[in-house]
DSSP file (Angstrom, degrees, kcal/mol; ACC not computed):
  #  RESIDUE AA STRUCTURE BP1 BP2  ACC     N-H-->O    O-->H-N    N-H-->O    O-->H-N    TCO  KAPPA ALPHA  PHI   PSI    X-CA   Y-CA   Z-CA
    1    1 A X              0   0    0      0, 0.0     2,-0.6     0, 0.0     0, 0.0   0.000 360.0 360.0 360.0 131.6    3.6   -2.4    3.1
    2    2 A X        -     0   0    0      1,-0.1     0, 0.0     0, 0.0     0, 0.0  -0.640 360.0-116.1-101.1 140.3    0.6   -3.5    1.6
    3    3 A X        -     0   0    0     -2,-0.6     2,-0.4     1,-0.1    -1,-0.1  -0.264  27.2-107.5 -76.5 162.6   -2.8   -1.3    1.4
    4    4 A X    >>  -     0   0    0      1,-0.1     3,-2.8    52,-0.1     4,-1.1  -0.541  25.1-108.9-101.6 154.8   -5.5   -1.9    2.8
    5    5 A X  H 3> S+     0   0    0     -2,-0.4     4,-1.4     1,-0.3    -1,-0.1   0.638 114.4  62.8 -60.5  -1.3   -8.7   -3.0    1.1
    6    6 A X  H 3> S+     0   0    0      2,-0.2     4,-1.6     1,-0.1    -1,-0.3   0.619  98.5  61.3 -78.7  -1.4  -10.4    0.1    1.5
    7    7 A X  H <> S+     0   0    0     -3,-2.8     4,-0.5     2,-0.2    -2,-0.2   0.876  97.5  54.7 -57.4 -65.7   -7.8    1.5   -0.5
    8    8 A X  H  X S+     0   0    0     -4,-1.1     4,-2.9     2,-0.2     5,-0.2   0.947 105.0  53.2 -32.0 -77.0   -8.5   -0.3   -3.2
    9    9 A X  H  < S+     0   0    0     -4,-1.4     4,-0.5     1,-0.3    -2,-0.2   0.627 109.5  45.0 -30.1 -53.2  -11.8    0.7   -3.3
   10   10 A X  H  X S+     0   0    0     -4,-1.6     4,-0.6     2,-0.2    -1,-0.3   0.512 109.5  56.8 -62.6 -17.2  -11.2    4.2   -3.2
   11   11 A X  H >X S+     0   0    0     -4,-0.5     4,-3.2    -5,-0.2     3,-3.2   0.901 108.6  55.8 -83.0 -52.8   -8.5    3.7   -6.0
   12   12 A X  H 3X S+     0   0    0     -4,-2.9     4,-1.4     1,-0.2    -2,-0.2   0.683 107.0  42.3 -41.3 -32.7  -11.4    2.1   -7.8
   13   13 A X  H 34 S+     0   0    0     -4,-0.5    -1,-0.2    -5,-0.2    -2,-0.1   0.500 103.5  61.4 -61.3 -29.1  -13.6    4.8   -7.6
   14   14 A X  H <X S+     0   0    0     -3,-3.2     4,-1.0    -4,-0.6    -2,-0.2   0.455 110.4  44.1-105.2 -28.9  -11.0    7.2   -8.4
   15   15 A X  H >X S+     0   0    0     -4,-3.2     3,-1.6     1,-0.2     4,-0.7   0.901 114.7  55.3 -79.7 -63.4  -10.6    4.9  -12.4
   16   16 A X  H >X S+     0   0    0     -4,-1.4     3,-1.4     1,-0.3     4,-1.2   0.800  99.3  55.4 -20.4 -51.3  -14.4    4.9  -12.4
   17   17 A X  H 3> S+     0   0    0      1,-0.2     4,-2.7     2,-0.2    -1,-0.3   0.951 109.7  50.5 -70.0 -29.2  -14.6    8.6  -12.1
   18   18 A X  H << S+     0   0    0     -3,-1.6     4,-0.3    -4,-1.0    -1,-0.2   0.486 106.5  46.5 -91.6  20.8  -12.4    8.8  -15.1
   19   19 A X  H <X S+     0   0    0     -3,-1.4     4,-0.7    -4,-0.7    -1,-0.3   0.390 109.9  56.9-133.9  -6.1  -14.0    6.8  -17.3
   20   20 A X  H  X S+     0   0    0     -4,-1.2     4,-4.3    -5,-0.4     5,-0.3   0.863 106.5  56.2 -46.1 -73.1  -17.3    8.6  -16.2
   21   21 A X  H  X S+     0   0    0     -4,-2.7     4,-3.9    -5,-0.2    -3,-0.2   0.899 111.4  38.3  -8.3 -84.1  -15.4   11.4  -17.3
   22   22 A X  H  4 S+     0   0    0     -4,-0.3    -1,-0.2    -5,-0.2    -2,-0.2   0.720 109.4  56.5 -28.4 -59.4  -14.9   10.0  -20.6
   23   23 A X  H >X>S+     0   0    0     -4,-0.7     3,-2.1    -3,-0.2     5,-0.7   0.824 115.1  43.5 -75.3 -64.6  -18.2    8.6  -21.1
   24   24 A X  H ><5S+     0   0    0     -4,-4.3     3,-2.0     1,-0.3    -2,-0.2   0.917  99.3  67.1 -59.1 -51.9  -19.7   12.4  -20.4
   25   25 A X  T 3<5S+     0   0    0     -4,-3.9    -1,-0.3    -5,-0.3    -2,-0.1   0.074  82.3  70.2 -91.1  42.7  -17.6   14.3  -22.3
   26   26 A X  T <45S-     0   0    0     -3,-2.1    -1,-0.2     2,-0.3    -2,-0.2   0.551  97.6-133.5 -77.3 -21.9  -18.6   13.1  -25.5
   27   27 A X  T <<5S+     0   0    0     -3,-2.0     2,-0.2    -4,-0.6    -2,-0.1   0.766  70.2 103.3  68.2  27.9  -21.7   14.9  -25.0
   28   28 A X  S   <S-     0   0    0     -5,-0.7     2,-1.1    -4,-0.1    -1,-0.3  -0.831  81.1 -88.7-120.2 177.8  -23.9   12.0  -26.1
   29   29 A X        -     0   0    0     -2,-0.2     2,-0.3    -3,-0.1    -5,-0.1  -0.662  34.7-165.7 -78.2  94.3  -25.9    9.7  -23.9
   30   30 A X    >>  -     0   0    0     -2,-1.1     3,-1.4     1,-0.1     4,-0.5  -0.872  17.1-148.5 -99.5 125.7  -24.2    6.4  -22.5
   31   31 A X  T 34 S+     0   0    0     -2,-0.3     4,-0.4     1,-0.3    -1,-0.1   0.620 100.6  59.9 -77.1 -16.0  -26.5    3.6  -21.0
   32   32 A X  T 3> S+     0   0    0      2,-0.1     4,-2.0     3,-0.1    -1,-0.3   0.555  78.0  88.0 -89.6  12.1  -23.6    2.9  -18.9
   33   33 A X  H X> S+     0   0    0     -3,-1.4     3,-2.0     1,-0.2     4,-1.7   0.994  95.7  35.2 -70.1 -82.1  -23.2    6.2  -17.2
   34   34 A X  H 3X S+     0   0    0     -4,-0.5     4,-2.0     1,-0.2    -1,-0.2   0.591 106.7  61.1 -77.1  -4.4  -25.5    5.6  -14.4
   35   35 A X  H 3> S+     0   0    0     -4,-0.4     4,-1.1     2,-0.2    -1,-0.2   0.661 115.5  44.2 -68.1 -25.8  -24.9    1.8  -13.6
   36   36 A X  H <X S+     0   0    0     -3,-2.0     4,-1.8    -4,-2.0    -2,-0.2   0.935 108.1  62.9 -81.1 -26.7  -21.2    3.3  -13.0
   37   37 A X  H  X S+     0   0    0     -4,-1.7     4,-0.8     1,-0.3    -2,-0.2   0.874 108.2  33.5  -7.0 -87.7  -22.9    5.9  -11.3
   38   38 A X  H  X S+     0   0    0     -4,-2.0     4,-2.4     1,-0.2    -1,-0.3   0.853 112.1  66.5 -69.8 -37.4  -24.4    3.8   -8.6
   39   39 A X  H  < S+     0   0    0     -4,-1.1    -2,-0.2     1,-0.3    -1,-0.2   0.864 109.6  40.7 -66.4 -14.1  -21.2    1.5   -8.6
   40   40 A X  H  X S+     0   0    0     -4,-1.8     4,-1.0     2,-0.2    -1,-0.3   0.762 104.5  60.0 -83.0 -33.2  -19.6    4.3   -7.4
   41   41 A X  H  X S+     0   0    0     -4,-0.8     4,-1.8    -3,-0.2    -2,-0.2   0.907 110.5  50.5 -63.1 -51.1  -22.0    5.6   -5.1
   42   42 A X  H  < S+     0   0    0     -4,-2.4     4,-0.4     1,-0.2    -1,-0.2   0.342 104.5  47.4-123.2  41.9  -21.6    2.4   -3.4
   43   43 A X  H  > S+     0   0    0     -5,-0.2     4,-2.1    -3,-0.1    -1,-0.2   0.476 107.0  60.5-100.8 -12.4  -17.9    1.8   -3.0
   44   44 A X  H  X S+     0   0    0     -4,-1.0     4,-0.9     2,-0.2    -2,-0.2   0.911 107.8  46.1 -78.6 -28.2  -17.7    5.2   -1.7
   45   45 A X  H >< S+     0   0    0     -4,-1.8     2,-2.6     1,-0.2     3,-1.9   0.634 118.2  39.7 -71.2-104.3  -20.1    3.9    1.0
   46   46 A X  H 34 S+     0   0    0     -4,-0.4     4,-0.5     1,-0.3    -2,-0.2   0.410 106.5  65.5 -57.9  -1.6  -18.3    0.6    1.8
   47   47 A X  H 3X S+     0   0    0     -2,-2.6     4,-0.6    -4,-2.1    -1,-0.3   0.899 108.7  37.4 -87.1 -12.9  -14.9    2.0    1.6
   48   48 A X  H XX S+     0   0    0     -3,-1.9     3,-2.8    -4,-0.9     4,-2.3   0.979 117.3  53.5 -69.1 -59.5  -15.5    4.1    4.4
   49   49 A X  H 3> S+     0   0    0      1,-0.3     4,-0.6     2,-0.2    -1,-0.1   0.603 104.1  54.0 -23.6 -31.0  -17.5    1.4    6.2
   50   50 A X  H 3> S+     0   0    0     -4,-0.5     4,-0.6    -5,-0.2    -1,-0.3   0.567 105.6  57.0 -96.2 -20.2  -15.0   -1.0    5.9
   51   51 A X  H <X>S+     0   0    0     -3,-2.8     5,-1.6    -4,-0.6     4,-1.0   0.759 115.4  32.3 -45.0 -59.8  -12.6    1.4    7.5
   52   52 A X  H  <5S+     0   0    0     -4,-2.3    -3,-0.2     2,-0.3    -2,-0.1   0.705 113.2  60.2-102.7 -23.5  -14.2    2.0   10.5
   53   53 A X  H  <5S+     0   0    0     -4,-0.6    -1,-0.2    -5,-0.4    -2,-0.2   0.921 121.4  32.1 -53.0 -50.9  -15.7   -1.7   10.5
   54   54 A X  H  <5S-     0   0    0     -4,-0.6    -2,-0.3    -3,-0.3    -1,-0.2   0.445 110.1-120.8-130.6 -18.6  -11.7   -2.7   10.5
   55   55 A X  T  <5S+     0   0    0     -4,-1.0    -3,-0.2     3,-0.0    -4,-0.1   0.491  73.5 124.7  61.2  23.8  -10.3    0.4   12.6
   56   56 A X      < +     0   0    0     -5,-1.6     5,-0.2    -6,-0.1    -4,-0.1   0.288  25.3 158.9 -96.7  31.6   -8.1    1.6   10.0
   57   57 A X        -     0   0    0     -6,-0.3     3,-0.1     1,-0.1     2,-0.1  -0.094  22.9-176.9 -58.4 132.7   -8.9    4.9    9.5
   58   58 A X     >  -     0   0    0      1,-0.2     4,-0.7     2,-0.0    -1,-0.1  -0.362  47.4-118.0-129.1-163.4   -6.1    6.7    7.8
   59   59 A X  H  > S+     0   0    0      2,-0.1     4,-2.7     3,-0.1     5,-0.3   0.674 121.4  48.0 -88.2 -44.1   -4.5   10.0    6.3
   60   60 A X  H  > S+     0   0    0      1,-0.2     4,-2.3     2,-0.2     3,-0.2   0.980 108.0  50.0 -59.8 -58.1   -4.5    8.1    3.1
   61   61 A X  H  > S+     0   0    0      1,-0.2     4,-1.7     2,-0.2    -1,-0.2   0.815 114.1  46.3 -34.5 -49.4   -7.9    7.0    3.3
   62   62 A X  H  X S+     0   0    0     -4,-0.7     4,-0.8     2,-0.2    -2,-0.2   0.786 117.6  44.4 -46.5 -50.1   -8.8   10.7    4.1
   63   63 A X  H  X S+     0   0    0     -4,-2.7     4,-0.6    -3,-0.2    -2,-0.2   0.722 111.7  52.7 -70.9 -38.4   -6.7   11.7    1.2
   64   64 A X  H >X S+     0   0    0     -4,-2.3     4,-2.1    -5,-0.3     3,-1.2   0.979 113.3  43.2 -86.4 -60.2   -8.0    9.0   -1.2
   65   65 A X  H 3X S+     0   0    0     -4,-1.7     4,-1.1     1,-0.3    -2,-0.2   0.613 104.2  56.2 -86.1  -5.0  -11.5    9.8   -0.7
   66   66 A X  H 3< S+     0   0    0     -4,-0.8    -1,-0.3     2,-0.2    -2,-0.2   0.601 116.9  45.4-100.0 -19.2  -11.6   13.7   -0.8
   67   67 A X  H << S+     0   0    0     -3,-1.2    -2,-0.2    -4,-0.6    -3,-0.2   0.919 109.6  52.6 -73.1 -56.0   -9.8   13.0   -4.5
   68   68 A X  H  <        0   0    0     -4,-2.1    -2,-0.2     1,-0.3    -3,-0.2   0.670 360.0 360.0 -59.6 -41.4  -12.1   10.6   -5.2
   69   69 A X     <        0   0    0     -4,-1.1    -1,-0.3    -5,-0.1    -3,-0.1   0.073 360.0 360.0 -55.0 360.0  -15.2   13.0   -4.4
C-alpha cells in the first residue's frame, strides 16, 4: 500500500524538525533556522489541506502530525 502524499509531507516535516534540532542545539545562530522554520510551517498547513482537499483523512495522518508538532 502506498502512502499518501500527505504523508510524505508530514514525514518531511518530521526530518526538518530534526535537523532544526541540530541546527539549535549548537547554541550558535544559523541563517537557515528560520527559512526551515517557515518551510515547515507551511507543509504542516498543506499537509492537512491536502487531506481534506482529497478526503483522506487518517489515523496515520492524525498520528504523523501530532509527532510532527
Amino acid at each position: 500500500m502506498a502512502m499518501a502524499p500527505q504523508h510524505w509531507l508530514s514525514l518531511a516535516r518530521l526530518v526538518l524538525g530534526a535537523v532544526l534540532w541540530a541546527i539549535l542545539s549548537r547554541g550558535d545562530s544559523s541563517p537557515l533556522a528560520l527559512p526551515l522554520v517557515l518551510l515547515a510551517c507551511a507543509l504542516d498547513f498543506s499537509d492537512g489541506r491536502l487531506a481534506r482537499a482529497r478526503g483522506s483523512e487518517s489515523a496515520l495522518g492524525r498520528a504523523l502530525d501530532n509527532v510532527c508538532d
